[in-house]
PATOR-518417 format. One record per atom (N, C-alpha, C, O): residue number from 0; residue in three letters; atom name; x, y, z. Coordinates in Angstrom, 1 decimal, padded with zeros to 4 digits. Each point is the difference from the previous one (the first is absolute). Layout:
REM PATOR-518417
+-----+-----+----+--------+--------+--------+
|   k |   r |  a |   east |  north |     up |
+-----+-----+----+--------+--------+--------+
| NUM | ALA | CA |      X |      Y |      Z |
...
+-----+-----+----+--------+--------+--------+
***
This chain:
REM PATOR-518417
+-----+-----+----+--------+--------+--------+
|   k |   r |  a |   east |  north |     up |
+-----+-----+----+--------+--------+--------+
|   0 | UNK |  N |  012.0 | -020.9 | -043.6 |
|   0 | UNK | CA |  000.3 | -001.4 |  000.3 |
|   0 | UNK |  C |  000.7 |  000.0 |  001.4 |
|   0 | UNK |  O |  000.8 |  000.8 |  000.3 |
|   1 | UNK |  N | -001.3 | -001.9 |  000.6 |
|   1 | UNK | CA |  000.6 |  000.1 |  001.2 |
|   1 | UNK |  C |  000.4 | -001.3 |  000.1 |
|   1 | UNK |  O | -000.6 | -001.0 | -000.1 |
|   2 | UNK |  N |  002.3 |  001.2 |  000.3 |
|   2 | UNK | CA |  000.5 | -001.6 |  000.3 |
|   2 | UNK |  C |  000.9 |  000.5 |  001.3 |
|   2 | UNK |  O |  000.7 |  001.0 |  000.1 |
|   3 | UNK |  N | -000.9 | -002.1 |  000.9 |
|   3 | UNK | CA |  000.9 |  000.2 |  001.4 |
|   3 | UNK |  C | -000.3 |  001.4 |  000.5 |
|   3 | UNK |  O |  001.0 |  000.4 |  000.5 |
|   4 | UNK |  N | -001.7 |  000.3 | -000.4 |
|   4 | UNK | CA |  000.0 |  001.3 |  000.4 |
|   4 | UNK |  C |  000.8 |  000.7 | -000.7 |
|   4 | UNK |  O |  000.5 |  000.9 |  000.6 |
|   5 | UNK |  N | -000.3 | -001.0 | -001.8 |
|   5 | UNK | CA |  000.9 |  000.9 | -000.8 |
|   5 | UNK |  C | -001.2 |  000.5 | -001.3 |
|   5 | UNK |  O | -000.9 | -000.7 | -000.4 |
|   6 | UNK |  N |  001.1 |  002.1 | -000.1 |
|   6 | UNK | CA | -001.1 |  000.0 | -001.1 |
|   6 | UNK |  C |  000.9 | -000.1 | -001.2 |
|   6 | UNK |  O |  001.2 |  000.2 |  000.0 |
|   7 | UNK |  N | -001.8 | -000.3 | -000.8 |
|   7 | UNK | CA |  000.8 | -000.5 | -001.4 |
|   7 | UNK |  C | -000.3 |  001.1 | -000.8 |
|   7 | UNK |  O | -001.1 |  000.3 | -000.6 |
|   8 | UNK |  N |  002.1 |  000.3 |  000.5 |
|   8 | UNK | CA | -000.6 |  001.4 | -001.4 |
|   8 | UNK |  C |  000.1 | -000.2 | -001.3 |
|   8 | UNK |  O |  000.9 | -000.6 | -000.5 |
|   9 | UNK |  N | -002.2 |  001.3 | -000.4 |
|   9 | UNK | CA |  000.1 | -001.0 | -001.4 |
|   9 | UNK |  C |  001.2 |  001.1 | -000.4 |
|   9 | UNK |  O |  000.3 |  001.0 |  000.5 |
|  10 | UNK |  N |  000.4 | -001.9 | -001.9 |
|  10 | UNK | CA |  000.9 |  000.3 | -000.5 |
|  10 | UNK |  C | -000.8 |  000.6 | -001.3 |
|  10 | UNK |  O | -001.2 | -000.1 | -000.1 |
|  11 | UNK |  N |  002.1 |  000.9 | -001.3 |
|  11 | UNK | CA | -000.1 |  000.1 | -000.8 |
|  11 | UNK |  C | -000.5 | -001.3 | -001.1 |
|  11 | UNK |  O | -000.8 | -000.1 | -000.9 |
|  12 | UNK |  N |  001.5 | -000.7 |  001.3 |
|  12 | UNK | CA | -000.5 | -001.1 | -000.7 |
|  12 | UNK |  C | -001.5 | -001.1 |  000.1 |
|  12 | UNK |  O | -000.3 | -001.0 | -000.6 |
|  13 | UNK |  N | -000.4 |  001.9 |  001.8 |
|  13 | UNK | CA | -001.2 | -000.3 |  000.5 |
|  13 | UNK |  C | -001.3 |  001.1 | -000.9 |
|  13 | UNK |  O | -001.1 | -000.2 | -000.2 |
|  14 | UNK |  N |  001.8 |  001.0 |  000.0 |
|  14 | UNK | CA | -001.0 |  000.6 | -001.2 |
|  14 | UNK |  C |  000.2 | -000.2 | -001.3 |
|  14 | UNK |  O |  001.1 |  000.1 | -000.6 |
|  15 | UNK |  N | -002.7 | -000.5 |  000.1 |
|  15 | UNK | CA |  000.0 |  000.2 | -001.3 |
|  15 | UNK |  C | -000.1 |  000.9 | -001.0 |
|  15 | UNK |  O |  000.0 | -000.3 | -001.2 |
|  16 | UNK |  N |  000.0 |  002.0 |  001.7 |
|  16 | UNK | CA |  000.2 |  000.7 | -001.1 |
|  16 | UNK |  C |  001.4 |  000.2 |  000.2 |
|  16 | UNK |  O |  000.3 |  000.9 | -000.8 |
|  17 | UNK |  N |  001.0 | -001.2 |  001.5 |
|  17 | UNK | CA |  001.0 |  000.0 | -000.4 |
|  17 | UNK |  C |  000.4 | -001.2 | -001.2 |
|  17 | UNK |  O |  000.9 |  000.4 | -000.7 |
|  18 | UNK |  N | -001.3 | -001.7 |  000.5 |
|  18 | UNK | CA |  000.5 | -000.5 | -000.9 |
|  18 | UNK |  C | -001.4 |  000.2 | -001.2 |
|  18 | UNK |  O | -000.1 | -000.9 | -000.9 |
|  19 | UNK |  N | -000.7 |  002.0 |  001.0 |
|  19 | UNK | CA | -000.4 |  000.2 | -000.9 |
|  19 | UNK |  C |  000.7 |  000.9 | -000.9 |
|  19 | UNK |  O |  000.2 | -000.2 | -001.2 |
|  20 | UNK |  N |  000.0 |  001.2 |  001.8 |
|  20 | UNK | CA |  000.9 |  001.0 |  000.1 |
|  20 | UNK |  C |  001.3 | -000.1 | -000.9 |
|  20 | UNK |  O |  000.2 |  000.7 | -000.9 |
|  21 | UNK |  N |  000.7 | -001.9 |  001.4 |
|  21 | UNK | CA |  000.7 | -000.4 | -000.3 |
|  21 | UNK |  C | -000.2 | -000.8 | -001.8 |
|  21 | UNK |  O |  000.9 | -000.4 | -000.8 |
|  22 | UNK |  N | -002.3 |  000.6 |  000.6 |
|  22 | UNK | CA |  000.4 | -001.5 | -001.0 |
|  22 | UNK |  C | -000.7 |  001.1 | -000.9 |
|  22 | UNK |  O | -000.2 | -000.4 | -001.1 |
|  23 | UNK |  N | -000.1 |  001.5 |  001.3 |
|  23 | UNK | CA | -000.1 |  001.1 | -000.7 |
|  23 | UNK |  C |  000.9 |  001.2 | -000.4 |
|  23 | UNK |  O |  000.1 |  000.8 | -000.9 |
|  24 | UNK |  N |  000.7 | -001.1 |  002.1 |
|  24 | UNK | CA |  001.7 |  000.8 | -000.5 |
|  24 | UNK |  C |  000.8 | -000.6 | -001.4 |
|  24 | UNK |  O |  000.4 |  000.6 | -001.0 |
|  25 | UNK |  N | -000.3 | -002.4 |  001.5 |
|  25 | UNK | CA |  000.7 | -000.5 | -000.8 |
|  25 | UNK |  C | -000.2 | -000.3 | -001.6 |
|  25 | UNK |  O |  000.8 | -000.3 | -000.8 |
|  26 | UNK |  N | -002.9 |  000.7 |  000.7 |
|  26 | UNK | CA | -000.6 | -000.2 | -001.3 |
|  26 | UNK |  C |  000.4 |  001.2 | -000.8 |
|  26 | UNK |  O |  000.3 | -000.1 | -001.2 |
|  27 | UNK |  N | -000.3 |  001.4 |  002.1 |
|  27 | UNK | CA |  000.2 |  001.1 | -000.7 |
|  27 | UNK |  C |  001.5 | -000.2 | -000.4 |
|  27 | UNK |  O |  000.1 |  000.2 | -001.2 |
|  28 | UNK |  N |  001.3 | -000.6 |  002.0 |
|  28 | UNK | CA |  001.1 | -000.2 | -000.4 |
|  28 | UNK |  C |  000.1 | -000.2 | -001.1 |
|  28 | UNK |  O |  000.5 |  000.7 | -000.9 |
|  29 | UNK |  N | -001.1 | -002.2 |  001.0 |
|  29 | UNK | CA |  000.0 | -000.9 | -001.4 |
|  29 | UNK |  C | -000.7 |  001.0 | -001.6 |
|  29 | UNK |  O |  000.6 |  000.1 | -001.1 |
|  30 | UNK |  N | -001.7 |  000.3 |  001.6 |
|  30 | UNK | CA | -000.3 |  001.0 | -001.4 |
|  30 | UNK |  C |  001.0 |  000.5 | -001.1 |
|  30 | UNK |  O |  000.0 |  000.0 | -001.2 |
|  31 | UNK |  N |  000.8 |  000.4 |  002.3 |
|  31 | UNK | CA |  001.1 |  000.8 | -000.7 |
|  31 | UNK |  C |  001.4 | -001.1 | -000.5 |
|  31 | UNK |  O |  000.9 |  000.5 | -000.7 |
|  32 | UNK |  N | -000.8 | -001.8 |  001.1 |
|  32 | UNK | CA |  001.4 | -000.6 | -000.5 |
|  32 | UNK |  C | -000.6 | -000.7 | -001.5 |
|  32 | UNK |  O | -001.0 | -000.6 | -000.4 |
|  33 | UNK |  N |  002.2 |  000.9 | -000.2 |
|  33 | UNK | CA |  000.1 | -000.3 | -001.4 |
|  33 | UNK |  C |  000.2 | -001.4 | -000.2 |
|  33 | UNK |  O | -000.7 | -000.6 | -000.8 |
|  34 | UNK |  N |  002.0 | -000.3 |  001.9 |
|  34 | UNK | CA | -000.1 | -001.1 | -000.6 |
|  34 | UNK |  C | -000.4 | -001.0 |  000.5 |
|  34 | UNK |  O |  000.3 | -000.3 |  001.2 |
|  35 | UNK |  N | -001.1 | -000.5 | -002.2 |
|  35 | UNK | CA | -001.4 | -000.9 |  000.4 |
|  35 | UNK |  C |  000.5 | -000.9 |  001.1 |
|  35 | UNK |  O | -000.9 | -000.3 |  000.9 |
|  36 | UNK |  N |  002.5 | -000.4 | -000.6 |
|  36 | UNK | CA | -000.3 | -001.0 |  001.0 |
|  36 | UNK |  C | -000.2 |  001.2 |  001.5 |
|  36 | UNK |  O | -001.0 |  000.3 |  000.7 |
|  37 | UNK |  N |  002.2 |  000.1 | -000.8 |
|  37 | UNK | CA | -000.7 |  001.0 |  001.5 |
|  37 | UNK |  C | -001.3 |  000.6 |  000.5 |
|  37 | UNK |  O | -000.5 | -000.1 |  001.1 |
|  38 | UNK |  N | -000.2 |  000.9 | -002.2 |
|  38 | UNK | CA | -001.5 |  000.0 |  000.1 |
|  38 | UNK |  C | -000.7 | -001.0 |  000.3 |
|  38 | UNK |  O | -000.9 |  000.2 |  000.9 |
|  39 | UNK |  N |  001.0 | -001.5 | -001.3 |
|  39 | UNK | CA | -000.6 | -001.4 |  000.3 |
|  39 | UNK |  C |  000.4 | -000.1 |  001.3 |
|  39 | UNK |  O | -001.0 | -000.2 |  000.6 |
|  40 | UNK |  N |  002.0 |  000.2 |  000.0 |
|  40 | UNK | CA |  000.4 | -000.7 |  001.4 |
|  40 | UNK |  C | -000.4 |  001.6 |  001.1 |
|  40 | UNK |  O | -000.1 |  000.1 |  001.2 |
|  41 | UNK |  N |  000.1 |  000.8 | -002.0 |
|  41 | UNK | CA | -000.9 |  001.3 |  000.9 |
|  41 | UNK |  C | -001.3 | -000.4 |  000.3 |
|  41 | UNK |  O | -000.5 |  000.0 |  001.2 |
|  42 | UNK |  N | -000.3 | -000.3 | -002.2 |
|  42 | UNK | CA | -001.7 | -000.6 | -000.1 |
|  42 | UNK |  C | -000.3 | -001.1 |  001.1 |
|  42 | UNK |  O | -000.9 | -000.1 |  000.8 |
|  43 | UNK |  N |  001.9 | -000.6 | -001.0 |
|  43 | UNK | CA | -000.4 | -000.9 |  000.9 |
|  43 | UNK |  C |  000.8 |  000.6 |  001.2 |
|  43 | UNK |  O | -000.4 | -000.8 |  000.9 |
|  44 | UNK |  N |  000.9 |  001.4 | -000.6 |
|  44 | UNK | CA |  000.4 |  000.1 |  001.3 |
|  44 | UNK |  C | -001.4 |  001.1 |  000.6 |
|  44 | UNK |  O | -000.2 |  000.1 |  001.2 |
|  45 | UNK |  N | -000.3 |  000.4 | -001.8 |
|  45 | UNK | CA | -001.2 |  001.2 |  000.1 |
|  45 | UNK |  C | -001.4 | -001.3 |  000.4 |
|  45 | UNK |  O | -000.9 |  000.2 |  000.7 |
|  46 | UNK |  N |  001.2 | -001.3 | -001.5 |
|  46 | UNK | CA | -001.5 | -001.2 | -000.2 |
|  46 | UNK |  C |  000.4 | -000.1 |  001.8 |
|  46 | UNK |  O | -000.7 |  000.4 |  000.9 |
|  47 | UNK |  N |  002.2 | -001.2 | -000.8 |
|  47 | UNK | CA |  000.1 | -000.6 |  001.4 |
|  47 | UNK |  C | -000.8 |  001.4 |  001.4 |
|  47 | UNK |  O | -000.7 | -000.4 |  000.9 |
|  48 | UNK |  N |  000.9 |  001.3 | -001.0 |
|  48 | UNK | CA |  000.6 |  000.8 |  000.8 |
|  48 | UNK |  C | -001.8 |  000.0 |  000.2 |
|  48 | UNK |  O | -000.4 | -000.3 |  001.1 |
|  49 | UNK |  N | -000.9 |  000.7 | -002.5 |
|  49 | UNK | CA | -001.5 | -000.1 |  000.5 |
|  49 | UNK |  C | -000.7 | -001.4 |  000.8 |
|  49 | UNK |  O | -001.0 | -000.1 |  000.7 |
|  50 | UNK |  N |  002.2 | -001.1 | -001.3 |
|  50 | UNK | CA | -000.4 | -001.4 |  000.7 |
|  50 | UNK |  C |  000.4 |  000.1 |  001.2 |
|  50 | UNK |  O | -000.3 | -001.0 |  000.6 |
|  51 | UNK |  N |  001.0 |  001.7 |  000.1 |
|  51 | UNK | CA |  000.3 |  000.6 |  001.6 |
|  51 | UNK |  C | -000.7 |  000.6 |  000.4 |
|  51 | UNK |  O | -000.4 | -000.3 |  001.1 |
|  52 | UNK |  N |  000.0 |  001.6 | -001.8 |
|  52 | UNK | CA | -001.0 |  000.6 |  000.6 |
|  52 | UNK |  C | -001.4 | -001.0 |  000.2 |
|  52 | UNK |  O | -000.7 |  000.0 |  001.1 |
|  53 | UNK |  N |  000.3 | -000.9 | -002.2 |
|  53 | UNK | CA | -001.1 | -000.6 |  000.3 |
|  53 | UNK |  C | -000.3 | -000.5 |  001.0 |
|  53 | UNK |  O | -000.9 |  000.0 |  000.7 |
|  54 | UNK |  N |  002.4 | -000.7 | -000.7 |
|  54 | UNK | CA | -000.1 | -001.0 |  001.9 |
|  54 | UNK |  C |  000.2 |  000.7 |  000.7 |
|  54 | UNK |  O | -000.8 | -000.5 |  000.8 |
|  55 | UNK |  N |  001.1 |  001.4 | -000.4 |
|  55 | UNK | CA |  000.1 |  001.3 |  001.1 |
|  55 | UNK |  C | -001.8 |  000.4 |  000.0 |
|  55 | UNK |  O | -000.7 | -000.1 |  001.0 |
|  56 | UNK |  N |  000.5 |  000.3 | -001.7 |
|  56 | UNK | CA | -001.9 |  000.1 | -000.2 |
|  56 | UNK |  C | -000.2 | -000.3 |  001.2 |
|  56 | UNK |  O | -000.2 |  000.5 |  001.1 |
|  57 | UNK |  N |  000.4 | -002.5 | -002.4 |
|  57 | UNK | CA | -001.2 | -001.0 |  000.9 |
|  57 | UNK |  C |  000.3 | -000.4 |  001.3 |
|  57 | UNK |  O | -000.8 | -000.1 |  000.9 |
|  58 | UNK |  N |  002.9 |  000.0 | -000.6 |
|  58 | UNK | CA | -000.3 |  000.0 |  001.0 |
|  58 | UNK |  C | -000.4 |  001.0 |  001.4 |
|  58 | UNK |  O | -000.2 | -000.4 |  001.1 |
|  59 | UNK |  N |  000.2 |  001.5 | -001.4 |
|  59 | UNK | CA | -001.2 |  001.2 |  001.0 |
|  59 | UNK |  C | -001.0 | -000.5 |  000.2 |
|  59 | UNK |  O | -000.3 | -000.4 |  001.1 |
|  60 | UNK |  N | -000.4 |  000.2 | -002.3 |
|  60 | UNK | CA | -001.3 | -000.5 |  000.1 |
|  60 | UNK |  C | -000.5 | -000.7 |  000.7 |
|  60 | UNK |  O | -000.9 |  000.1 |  000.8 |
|  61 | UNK |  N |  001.8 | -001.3 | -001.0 |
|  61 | UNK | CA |  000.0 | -000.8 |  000.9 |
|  61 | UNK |  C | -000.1 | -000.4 |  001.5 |
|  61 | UNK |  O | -000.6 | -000.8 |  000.8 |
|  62 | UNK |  N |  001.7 |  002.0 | -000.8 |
|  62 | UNK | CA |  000.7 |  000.3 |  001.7 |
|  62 | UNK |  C | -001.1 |  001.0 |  000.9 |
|  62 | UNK |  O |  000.1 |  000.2 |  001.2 |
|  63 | UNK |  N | -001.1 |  000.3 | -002.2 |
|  63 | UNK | CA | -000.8 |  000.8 |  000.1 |
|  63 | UNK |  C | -001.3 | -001.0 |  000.6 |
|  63 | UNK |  O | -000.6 |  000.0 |  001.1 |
|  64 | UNK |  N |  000.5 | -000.7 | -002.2 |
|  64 | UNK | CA | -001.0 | -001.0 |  000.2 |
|  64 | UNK |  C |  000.2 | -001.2 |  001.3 |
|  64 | UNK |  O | -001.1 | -000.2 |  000.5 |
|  65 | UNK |  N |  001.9 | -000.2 | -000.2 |
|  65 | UNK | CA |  000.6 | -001.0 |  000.9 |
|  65 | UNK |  C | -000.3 |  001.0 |  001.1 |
|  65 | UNK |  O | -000.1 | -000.6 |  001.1 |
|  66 | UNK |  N | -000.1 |  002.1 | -001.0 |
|  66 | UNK | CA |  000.3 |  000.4 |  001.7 |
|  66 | UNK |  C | -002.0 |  000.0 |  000.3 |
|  66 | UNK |  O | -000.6 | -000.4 |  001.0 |
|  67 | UNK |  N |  000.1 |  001.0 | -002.3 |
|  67 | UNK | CA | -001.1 |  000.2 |  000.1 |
|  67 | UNK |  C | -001.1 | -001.3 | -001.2 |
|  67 | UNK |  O | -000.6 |  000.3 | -001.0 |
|  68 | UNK |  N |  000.7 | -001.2 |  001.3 |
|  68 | UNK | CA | -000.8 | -000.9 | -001.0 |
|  68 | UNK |  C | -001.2 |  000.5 | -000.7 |
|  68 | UNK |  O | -000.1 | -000.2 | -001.2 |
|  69 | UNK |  N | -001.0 |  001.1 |  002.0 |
|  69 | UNK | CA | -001.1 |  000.4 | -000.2 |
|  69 | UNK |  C |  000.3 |  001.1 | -000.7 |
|  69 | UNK |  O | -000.8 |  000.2 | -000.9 |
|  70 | UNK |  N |  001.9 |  000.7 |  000.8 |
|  70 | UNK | CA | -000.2 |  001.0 | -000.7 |
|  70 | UNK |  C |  001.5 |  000.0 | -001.5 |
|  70 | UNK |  O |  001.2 |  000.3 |  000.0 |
|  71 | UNK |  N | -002.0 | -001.0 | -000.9 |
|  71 | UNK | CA |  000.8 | -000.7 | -000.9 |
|  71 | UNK |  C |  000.7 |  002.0 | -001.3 |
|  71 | UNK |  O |  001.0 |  000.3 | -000.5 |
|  72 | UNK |  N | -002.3 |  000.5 |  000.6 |
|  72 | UNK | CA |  000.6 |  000.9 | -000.6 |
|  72 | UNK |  C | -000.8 |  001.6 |  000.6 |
|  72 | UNK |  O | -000.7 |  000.8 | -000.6 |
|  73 | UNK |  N |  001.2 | -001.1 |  002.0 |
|  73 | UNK | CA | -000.6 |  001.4 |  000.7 |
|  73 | UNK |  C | -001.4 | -000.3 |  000.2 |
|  73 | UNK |  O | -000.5 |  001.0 |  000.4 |
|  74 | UNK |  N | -000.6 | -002.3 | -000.7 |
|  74 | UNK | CA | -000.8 |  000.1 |  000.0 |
|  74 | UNK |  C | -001.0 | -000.4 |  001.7 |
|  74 | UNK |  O | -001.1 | -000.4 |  000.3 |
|  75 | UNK |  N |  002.1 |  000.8 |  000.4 |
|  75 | UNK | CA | -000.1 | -000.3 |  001.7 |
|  75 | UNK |  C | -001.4 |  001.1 |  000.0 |
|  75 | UNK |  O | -001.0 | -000.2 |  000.6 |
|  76 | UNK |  N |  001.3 |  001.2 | -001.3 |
|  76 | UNK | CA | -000.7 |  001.5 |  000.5 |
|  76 | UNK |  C | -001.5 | -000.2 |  000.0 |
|  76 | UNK |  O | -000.5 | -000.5 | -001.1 |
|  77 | UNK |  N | -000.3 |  000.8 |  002.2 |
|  77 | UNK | CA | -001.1 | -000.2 |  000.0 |
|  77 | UNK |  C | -000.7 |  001.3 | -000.6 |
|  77 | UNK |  O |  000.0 |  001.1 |  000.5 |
|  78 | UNK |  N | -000.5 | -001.6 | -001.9 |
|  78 | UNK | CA | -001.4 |  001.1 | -000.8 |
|  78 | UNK |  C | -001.5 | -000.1 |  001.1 |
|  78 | UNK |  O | -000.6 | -000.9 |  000.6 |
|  79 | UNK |  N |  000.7 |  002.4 | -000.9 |
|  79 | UNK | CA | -001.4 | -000.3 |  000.3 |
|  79 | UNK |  C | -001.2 |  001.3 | -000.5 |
|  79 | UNK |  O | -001.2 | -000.2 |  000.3 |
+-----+-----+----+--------+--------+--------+
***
């Protein structure tokens, strides 16, 4: 990303296998706690953390798509 002549470096929070990552640390946590409300509020903190990664996805995708319209999934490449 270029804003003002400055480049923008992605963060951790710009990838999605870190909050995939993440929502797989917290599921395995949870496996192991015994009592049900903390498990519960683990689960869902594991649900939030893949509904991040999701938008992290789409928004690449997107940001992907927006630079190149025509090549929506690498499919710019000419077969031949």
């Amino acid at each position: 990303h270029m804003m003002s002549g400055v480049v923008a470096v992605p963060t951790t929070s710009d990838d999605p296998k870190y909050w995939h990552n993440r929502a797989k640390e917290v599921r395995s946590k949870a496996g192991v706690i015994v009592e049900p409300r903390i498990k519960s509020k683990m689960i869902k903190l594991a649900e939030s953390y893949q509904k991040i990664a999701q938008r992290t996805e789409d928004r690449l995708r997107l940001s992907v798509q927006s630079r190149n319209p025509h090549d929506l999934y690498g499919a710019d490449r000419h077969l031949s």
